[in-house]
C-alpha positions in Angstrom: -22.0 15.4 -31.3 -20.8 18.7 -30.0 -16.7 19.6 -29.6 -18.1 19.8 -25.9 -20.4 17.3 -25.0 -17.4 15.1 -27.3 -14.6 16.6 -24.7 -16.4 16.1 -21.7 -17.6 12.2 -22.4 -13.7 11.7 -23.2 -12.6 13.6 -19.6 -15.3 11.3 -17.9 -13.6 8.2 -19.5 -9.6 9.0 -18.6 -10.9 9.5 -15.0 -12.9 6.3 -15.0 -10.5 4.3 -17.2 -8.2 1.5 -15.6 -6.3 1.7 -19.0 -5.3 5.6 -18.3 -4.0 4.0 -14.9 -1.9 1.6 -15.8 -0.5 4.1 -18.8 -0.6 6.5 -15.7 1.9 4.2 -13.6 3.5 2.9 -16.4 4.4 6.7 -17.7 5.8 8.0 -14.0 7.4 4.5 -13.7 9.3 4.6 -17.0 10.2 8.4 -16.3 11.3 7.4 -12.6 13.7 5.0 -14.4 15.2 6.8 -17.0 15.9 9.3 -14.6 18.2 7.1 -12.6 15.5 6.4 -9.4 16.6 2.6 -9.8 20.4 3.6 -8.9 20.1 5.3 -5.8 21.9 3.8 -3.6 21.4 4.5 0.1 24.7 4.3 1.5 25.6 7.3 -0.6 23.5 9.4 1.7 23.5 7.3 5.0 25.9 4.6 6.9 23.3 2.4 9.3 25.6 -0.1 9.6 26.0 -3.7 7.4 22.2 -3.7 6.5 22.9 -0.1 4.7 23.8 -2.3 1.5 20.3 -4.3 1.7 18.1 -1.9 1.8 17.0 -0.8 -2.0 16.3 2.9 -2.2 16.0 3.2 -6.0 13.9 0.3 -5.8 11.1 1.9 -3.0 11.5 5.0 -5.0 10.5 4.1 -8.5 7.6 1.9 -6.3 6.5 5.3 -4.7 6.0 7.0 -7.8 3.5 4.4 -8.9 2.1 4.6 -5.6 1.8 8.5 -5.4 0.1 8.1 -9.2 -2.5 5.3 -8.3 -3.7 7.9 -5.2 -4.3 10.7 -7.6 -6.2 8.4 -9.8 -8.5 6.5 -7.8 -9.2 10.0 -5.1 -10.3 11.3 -8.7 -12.5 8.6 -8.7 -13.8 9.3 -5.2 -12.5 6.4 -3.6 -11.0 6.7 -0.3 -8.2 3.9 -1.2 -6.5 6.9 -3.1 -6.1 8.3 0.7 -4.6 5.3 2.1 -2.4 5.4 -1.0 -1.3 8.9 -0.6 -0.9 8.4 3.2 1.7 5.8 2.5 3.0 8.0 -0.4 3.4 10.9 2.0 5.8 8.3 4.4 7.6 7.3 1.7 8.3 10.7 0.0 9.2 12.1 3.7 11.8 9.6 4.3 13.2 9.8 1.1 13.1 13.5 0.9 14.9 13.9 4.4 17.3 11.0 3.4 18.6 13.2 0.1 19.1 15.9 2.0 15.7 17.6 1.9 15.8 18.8 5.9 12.5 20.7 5.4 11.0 17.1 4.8 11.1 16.3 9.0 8.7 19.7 9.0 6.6 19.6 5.8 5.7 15.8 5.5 4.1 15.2 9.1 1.6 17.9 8.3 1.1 16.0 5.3 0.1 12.7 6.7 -1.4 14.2 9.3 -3.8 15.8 6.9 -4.7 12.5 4.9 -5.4 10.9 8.3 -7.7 13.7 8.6 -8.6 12.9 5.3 -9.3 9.0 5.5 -11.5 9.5 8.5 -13.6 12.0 6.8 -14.3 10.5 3.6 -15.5 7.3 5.7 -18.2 9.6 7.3 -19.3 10.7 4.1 -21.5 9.7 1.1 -19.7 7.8 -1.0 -19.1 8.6 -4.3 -20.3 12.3 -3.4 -18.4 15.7 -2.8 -18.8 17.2 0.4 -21.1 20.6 0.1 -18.1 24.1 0.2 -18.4 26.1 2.8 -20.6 29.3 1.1 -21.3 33.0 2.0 -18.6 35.2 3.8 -17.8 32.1 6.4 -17.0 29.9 3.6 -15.0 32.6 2.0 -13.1 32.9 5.2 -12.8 29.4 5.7 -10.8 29.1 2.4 -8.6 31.6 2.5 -7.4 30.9 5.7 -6.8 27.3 4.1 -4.7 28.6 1.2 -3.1 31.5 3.3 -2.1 29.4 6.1 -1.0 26.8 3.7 1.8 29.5 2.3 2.6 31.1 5.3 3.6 27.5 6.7 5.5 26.2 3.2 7.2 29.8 3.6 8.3 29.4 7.1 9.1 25.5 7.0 11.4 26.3 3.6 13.2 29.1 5.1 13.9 26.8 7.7 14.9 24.2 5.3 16.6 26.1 3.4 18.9 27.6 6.2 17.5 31.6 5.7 18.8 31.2 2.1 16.2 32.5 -0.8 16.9 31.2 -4.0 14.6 30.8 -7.2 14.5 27.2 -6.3 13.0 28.0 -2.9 10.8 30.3 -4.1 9.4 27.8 -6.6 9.8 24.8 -3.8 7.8 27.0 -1.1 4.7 27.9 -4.1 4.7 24.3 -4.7 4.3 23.0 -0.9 1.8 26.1 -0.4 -0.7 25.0 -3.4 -0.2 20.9 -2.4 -1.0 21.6 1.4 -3.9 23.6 0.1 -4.9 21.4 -2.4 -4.7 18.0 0.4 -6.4 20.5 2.9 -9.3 20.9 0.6 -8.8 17.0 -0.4 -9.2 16.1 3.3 -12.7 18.4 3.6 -13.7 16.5 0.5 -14.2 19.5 -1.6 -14.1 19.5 -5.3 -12.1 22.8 -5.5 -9.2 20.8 -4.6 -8.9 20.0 -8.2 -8.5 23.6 -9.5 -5.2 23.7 -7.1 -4.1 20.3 -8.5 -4.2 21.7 -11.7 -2.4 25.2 -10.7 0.3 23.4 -8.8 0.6 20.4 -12.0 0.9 23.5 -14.6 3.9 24.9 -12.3 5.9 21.7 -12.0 5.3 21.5 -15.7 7.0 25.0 -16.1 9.6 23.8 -13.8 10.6 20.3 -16.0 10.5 22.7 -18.8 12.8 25.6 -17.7 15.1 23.0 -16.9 14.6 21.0 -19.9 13.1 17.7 -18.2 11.1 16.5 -21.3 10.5 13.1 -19.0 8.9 15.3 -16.6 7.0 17.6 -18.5 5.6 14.7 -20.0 4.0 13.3 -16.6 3.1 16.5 -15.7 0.8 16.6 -18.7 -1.2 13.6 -17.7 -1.6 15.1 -14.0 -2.7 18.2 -15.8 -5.5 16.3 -17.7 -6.4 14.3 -14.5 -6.6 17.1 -13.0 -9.2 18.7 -15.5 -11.2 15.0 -15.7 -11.1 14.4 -11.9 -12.8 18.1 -11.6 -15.4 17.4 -14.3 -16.2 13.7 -12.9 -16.6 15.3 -9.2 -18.9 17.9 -10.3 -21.1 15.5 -12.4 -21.2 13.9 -9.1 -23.1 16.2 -7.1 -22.2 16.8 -3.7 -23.4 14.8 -0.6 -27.3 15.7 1.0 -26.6 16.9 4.4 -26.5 15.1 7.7 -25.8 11.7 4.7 -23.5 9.4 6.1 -21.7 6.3 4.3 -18.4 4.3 4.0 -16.9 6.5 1.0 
């Protein structure tokens, strides 16, 4: 067997593999723990009265991260659960986000689940188990880069916001990573298998980050997004890409 026909037969199985998901959740859950998620306490941050105490933060937060890594997984497997996933994901992350002191979150995650509601409703219209065919010709060239320059212009404005005017490295890196996500969840809502060659842009930058700042943990998770990313692109475009006017539950 060829190095290549080997690679790719191994790239189809992590996609497909229910044992790369629970390593998958079991990896960002482990990290998420180590890296004191479990401790956060909420009244640190916020006073809502006697049931501040009750409500467990760290607890949600190392959930979420399990959450966010079963939506990756099973949209690389084309299943529109990994929406519904990241839709609750995206609530989640928001209200944490804001909570911590992120105020950029009350701009940047609506669009966010406004975009996998966008997404869940498309995918249900589609063929299931099949991309949707890219826009082609000097239209579908358009169409994208409005996608990805609109998704920068609007990371740009909502972190200056955020960020009260001020431009540091960190919302420099901050406002690349929102641009190529939004992109990325843009392309993900259209159903289009480019998304995957943003995922794997925007995975390869938060791995720089944890690096730079000596997050082993993290570089370590960003890894297996990394080589999701690179699976989840293979398995889509082995897949083919929906006949027009085809309509299914995807």
């Amino acid at each position: 067997m060829e190095a290549k026909e080997f690679s790719e037969k191994a790239l189809l199985f992590f996609a497909k593999s229910k044992y790369a998901d629970l390593f998958g959740v079991a990896l960002v859950i482990t990290i998420a723990i180590a890296s004191g998620y479990l401790s956060t306490n909420l009244a640190k941050y916020v006073d809502w009265g006697p049931i501040t105490n009750f409500i467990p933060l760290g607890v949600i937060s190392v959930i979420n991260v399990g959450i966010s890594m079963m939506s990756t997984r099973l949209t690389g497997r084309l299943s529109n659960i990994g929406n519904v996933l990241g839709i609750i994901n995206t609530a989640l992350s928001g209200a944490i986000d804001y909570i911590l002191g992120n105020k950029a979150a009350i701009i940047t995650y609506p669009v966010t689940f406004i975009v996998y509601t966008f997404a869940i409703r498309r995918w249900q219209n589609s063929e299931r188990g099949k991309a949707m065919e890219p826009p082609t010709g000097a239209k579908g060239q358009l169409i994208i880069s409005s996608i990805v320059v609109g998704s920068f212009a609007f990371s740009l404005a909502a972190n200056y916001i955020g960020y009260g005017g001020q431009t540091s490295f960190l919302f420099w890196i901050t406002t690349a990573v929102f641009g190529l996500s939004l992109s990325a969840n843009i392309l993900n809502a259209l159903k289009l298998t480019m998304q995957w060659q943003f995922w794997f842009v925007y995975n390869v930058v938060q791995c720089m980050k944890a690096l730079t700042q000596g997050n082993f943990a993290n570089v370590g998770k960003y890894i297996f997004y990394i080589i999701n990313s690179v699976a989840a692109l293979l398995l889509w475009t082995r897949n083919g890409t929906a006949a027009k006017g085809t309509v299914a539950v995807a």
